[in-house]
C-alpha angles and dihedrals in degrees: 000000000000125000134207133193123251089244091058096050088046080054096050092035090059091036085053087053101049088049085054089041099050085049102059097042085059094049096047086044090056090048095052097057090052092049106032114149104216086229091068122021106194105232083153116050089220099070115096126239104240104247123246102264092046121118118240124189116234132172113236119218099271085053095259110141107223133195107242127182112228094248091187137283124288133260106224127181137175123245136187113259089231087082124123122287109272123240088231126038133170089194112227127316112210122219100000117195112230117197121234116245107244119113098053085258117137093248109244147297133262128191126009131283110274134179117231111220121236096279100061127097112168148038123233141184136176123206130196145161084038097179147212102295102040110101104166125347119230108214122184126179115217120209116201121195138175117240130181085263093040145268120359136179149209126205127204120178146197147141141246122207105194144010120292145094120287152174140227104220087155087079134040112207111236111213108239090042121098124223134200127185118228128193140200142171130239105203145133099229146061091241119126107258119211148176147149112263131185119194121204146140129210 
C-alpha cells in the first residue's frame, strides 16, 4: 500500500478543494448573468441577487423615481429577424446612451409606456452597432397597473450579452396594463456605452 506524508495529503486535500471551488464559482458566475437584476449588477460574488418579492427603486421617463416588485427574470430568447411583422414597433433609435450600473438605480428608460391589445402576447427588441464599451446589456421590463390606492409595478429583469433580435417569453403582456423598457450597462469603466435599439411586441 502507498503512503503518502502528512504534508502531501494536507497538499491534495487543499488542491481537491480549489478544483471544487473553482466549479462551483463557474457555475454561480454563469447563473448570475442569466439572472442579473439591473439594481444590482454582481461584479463580487459575494453580493447577494435581490430575491423576487423584493422592492427596487427606477426613474420613470418624466424622472420620477418609482417603487417597483420584482416581479421574476426574464426568459429571453433569441429569434431570427425574418419573423412576422409585430403588432407594435418603436423603429429603430440610433445611438442610444446606456447608463452605466452603478448606483443601485434601474438604468433608464427608452421609449415611451404603451398598452399591448388584446392580441399581443410579447414583448420583443432588437439591438445592433453595440460598441466598444458595452459589455452586457441589463434589460428589465416594467408592468404599471391601476389599483384601488393607485399605480402600481411590477419589475422583471434579465441580460443580453450580445446583438441580435429577441423575445420576452418570461412575461405575457395583459391588455389594460401599461409596459416600459429599461436599460442598463454592465461595464468596468467610466466610457459612454451606446447602441441602436428597436423596441416592439408582437
Amino acid at each position: 500500500m502507498k503512503r503518502f506524508s502528512l504534508k502531501k495529503i494536507a497538499m491534495m486535500s487543499l488542491a481537491a478543494m480549489m478544483a471544487v471551488s473553482a466549479i462551483s464559482m463557474t457555475a454561480f458566475a454563469e447563473e448570475t448573468v442569466a439572472m442579473t437584476l439591473l439594481s444590482s449588477y454582481v461584479n463580487d460574488l459575494n453580493d447577494t441577487l435581490p430575491e423576487i418579492g423584493s422592492t427596487v427603486t427606477f426613474t420613470d421617463a418624466d424622472g420620477i423615481e418609482q417603487q417597483a416588485t420584482v416581479a421574476g427574470y426574464l426568459d429571453i430568447n433569441e429569434v431570427s429577424a425574418n419573423e412576422p411583422m409585430p403588432m407594435w414597433d418603436s423603429n429603430w433609435m440610433e445611438d442610444v446612451e446606456i447608463p452605466r450600473n452603478i448606483d443601485g438605480h434601474q438604468g433608464a428608460q427608452i421609449g415611451l409606456w404603451y398598452s399591448p391589445k388584446t392580441t399581443e402576447n410579447y414583448a420583443k427588441l432588437s439591438t445592433r452597432n453595440w460598441n466598444a464599451h458595452l459589455n452586457t446589456l441589463n434589460v428589465s421590463l416594467t408592468e404599471k397597473y391601476l389599483t384601488s390606492s393607485g399605480y402600481k409595478y411590477n419589475i422583471y429583469v434579465g441580460a443580453i450579452e450580445s446583438p441580435s433580435t429577441y423575445t420576452i417569453t418570461g412575461v405575457r403582456l395583459t391588455a389594460g396594463r401599461s409596459y416600459a423598457y429599461t436599460f442598463s450597462s454592465q461595464q468596468n469603466s467610466n466610457s459612454q456605452a451606446e447602441c441602436d435599439l428597436r423596441l416592439f411586441s408582437e
